[in-house]
Structures are given as structure tokens and as C-alpha cells.
Residue, then its C-alpha position, 0 to 999 in steps of 0.5 A: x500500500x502507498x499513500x500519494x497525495x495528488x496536486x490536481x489543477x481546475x479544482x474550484x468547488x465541491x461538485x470539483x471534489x466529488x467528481x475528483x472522488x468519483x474518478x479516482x475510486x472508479x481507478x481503485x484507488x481508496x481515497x483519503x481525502x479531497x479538498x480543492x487542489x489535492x486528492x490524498x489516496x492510498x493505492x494497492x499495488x502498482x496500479x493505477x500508474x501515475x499516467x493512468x491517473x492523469x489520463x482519467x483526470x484529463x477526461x474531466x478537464x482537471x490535470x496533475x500539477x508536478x513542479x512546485x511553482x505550478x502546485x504553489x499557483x494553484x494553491x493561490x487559486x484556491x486559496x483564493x477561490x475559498x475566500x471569495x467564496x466564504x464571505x468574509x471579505x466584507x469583514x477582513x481587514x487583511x490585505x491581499x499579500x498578508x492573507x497569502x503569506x499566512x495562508x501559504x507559509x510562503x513569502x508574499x514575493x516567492x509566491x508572486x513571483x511564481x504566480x505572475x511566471x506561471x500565469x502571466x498576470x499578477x496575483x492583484x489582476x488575477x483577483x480583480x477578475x476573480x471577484x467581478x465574475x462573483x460580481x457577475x453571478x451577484x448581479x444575476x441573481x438580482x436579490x442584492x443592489x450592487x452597494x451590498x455586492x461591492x461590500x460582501x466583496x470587500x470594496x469600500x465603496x460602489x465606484x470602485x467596484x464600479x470603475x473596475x466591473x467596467x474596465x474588465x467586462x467592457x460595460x456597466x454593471x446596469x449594462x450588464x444586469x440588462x443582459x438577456x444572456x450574459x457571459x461568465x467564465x468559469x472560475x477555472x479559466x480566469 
């Protein structure tokens, strides 16, 4: 029996981890824990290998990280992705690097580093977009004005929310609610 912890990327919410679960177990392998991320699973014997792993993660767009630099970026992801989604950004204080460093044990200019290598776009750009998509989502649903979605998103303020909605999505927000079908992305192709 060998335990392995796999470092999978694309990972951005629960139906991730379940379909993670699923996929793995379907493999024989007897999964320990999954969180966004990462698969902690013991495996029997020498099957299955590493690339009939990647494989069958392949088939539902999640892929293995191997180098340190992609595995530390996807934790910034997630880390990330988990904190926009908790709802605590109306109430923390904490700055964007501070939040990372603490969260990674890392310091902030390793992880930026790798991140702005990694992504092309630094970590700042990279969580700007990041909330404007829950923006977006927000401003679907329509059961909150966009001053209450700017502070459960941790802007000070509707116009800065505002000014960077605009630059990002190329319209208003007002604009933007009009739309009969608008456009998300996917939190994973940001």
C-alpha cells in the first residue's frame, strides 16, 4: 500500500471534489481525502500508474500539477477561490499579500513571483477578475443592489467596484444586469 497525495489543477468547488472522488475510486484507488487542489489516496499495488491517473483526470478537464511553482499557483487559486467564496471579505481587514503569506507559509514575493511566471498576470489582476465574475453571478441573481455586492466583496465603496466591473467586462454593471444572456467564465479559466 502507498499513500500519494495528488496536486490536481481546475479544482474550484465541491461538485470539483466529488467528481475528483468519483474518478479516482472508479481507478481503485481508496481515497483519503479531497479538498480543492489535492486528492490524498492510498493505492494497492502498482496500479493505477501515475499516467493512468492523469489520463482519467484529463477526461474531466482537471490535470496533475508536478513542479512546485505550478502546485504553489494553484494553491493561490484556491486559496483564493475559498475566500471569495466564504464571505468574509466584507469583514477582513487583511490585505491581499498578508492573507497569502499566512495562508501559504510562503513569502508574499516567492509566491508572486511564481504566480505572475506561471500565469502571466499578477496575483492583484488575477483577483480583480476573480471577484467581478462573483460580481457577475451577484448581479444575476438580482436579490442584492450592487452597494451590498461591492461590500460582501470587500470594496469600500460602489465606484470602485464600479470603475473596475467596467474596465474588465467592457460595460456597466446596469449594462450588464440588462443582459438577456450574459457571459461568465468559469472560475477555472480566469
Amino acid at each position: 500500500m502507498e499513500k500519494m497525495t495528488l496536486h490536481i489543477k481546475n479544482m474550484v468547488c465541491g461538485r470539483c471534489e466529488m467528481v475528483i472522488e468519483t474518478a479516482l475510486t472508479a481507478l481503485g484507488l481508496e481515497v483519503n481525502h479531497v479538498q480543492l487542489g489535492k486528492a490524498e489516496v492510498t493505492r494497492n499495488g502498482e496500479h493505477p500508474t501515475l499516467r493512468e491517473i492523469e489520463k482519467e483526470l484529463d477526461r474531466f478537464n482537471f490535470g496533475l500539477l508536478k513542479d512546485d511553482d505550478s502546485i504553489l499557483v494553484e494553491k493561490v487559486k484556491t486559496t483564493l477561490i475559498e475566500w471569495v467564496e466564504s464571505g468574509k471579505l466584507e469583514t477582513d481587514e487583511t490585505s491581499l499579500s498578508d492573507f497569502l503569506a499566512t495562508h501559504l507559509a510562503k513569502s508574499y514575493a516567492t509566491i508572486s513571483r511564481a504566480f505572475s511566471k506561471k500565469e502571466e498576470v499578477t496575483i492583484e489582476k488575477y483577483f480583480i477578475r476573480l471577484k467581478i465574475e462573483k460580481a457577475k453571478e451577484r448581479v444575476e441573481y438580482g436579490n442584492l443592489s450592487f452597494s451590498e455586492i461591492a461590500y460582501q466583496l470587500g470594496y469600500k465603496n460602489l465606484q470602485h467596484l464600479s470603475r473596475q466591473f467596467k474596465e474588465i467586462t467592457g460595460m456597466s454593471m446596469s449594462d450588464y444586469q440588462k443582459l438577456q444572456n450574459p457571459e461568465r467564465k468559469a472560475l477555472d479559466k480566469i
